[in-house]
N, C-alpha and C positions, 0 to 999 in steps of 0.2 A: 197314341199309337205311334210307333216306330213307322219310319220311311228310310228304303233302303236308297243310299246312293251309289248306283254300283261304280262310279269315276269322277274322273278330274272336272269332265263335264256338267254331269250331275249337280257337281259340289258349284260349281261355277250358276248354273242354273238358278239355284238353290239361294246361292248370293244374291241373283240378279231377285230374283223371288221377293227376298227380305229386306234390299235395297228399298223396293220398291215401295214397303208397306212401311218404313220408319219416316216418323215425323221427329223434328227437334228436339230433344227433351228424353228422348229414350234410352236405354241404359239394356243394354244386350250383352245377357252374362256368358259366355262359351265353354261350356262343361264337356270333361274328359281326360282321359289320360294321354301323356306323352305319346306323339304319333297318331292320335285320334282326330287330327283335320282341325283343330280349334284355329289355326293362324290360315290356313288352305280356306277354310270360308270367310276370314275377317277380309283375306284380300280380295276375295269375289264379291265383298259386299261394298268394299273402299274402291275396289274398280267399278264397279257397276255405279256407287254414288258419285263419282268424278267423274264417269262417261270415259274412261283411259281403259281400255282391258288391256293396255301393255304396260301401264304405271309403274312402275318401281315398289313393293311393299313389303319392307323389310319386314322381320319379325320383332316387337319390340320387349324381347328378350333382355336385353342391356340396356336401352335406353328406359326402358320401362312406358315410356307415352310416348308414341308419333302422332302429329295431329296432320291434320289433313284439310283444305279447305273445298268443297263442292258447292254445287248450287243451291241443295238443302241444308246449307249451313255447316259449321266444323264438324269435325268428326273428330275423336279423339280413341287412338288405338292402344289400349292397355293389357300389359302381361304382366302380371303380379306375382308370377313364379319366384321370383327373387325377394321378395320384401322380406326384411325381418322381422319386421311388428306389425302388427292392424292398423297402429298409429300412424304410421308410414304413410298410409293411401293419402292422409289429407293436404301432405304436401304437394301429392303430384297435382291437386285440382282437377279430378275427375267430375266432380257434384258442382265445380264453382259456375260455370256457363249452362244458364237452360234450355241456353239455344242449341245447345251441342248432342249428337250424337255420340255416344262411347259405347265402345264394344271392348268388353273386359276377356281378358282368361286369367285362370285362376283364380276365380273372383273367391273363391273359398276362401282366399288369403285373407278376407277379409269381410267379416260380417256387414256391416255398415250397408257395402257395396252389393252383395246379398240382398239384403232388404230391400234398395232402391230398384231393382229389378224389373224392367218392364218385360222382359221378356228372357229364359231361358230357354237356351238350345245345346243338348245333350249328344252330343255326339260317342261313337261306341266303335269298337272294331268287332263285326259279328264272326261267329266260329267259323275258322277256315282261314278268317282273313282277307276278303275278296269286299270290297267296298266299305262301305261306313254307312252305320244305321243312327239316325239323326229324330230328336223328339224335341218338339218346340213345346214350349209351357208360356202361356201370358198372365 
């Protein structure tokens, strides 16, 4: 079932929410189209697991992984929008630490990273426009 977020709040919430439930080893795929919140909740969940809600969290649009160190171990923040092959992913070392947290987008890019999945979160922009409707899959 959909849950609507109607704000920045919400979304932030929502981070703090899923922070809360990841343990090391999990792999959190972020589904959506361009403008659908998919980098707006990686940083509410990178703030919330480093305890900084003023942190810095860029999008990793170009770098493709920023990592992150917090108390529950790395965190590894990937956008996959850019890759050119599937083959790509295994350079970046998303799957090589099981102690790591990663939160992908556009995991589409890449089946592999699909499958390893412990969790999807579908984000949507509902008609009208006015919040973001968000569905967790484990």
């Amino acid at each position: 079932m959909a849950r609507l977020l109607a704000d920045d709040d919400a979304t932030a919430a929502l981070g703090a929410e899923l922070a809360a439930t990841l343990q090391p080893g999990d792999l959190v795929v972020l589904e959506g189209d361009l403008g659908a919140g998919k980098t707006a909740l990686a940083r509410a969940i990178i703030r919330s697991l480093t305890g900084d809600q003023r942190m810095d969290v860029p999008s990793p649009t170009f770098a493709l992984v920023q990592p992150y160190d917090t108390p529950k171990g790395p965190v590894l923040h990937a956008d996959l929008y850019r890759l050119g092959d599937p083959r790509e992913v295994d350079e970046l070392g998303l799957l090589d630490n099981p102690d790591a947290i990663v939160l992908v987008e556009w995991a589409e890019r890449s089946p592999e990273i699909v499958a390893a999945a412990t969790l999807t979160v579908a984000l949507s922009i509902p008609p009208g426009g006015d919040g973001r409707l968000v569905t967790l899959t484990r």
